[in-house]
C-alpha positions in Angstrom: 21.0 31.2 -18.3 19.0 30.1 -20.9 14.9 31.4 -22.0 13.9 27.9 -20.4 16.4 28.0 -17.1 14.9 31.1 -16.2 11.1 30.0 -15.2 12.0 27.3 -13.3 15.1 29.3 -11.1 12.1 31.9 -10.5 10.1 29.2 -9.0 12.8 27.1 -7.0 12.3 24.5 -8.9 14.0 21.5 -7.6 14.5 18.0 -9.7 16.2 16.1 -7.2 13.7 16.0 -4.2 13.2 13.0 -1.8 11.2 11.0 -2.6 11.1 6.8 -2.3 11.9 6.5 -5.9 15.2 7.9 -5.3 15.5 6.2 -2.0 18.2 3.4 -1.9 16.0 0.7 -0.1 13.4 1.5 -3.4 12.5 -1.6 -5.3 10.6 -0.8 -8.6 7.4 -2.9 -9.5 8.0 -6.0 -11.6 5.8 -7.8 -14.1 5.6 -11.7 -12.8 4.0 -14.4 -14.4 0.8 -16.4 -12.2 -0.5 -19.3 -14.2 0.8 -18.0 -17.3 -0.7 -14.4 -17.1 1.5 -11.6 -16.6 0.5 -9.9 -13.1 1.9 -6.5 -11.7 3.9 -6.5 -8.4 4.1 -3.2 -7.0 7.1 -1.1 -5.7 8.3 -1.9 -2.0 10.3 -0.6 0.5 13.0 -3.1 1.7 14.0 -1.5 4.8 10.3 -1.8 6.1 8.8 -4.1 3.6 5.5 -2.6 2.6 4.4 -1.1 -0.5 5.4 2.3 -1.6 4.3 5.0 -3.7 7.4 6.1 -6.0 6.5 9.9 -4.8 5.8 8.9 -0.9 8.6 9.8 1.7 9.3 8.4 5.0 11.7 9.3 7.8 14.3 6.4 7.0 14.8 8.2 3.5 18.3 7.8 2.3 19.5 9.3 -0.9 20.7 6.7 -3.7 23.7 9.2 -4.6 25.5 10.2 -1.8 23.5 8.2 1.4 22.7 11.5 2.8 19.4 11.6 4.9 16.3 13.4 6.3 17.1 15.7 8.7 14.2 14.9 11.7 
């Protein structure tokens, strides 16, 4: 393992956590254009069709990779 490997296996780091940005009903913010001025839309949920945080989690979590879920 390498000098860099070693910190983060002492720590448990772990890269692939859920989280709604890795969530398959995700939908990233978009820039849209209103009257001619660019205006931010913010990332949403389109399972429950609010707005999300890209580090929130809910209970309907499902992973983008292999669909696996949360176990509740």
């Amino acid at each position: 393992m390498s000098r860099l490997g070693q910190p983060r296996k002492k720590v448990h780091y772990d890269p692939d956590t859920p989280r709604c940005s890795r969530c398959v009903h995700y939908k990233p913010g978009k820039i849209l254009l209103q009257d001619s001025l660019p205006r931010e839309a913010p990332p949403l949920c389109a399972h429950h069709w609010f707005t999300v945080k890209p580090v929130g989690l809910c209970d309907d979590w499902r992973s983008k990779k292999d669909g696996t879920t949360l176990e509740v």
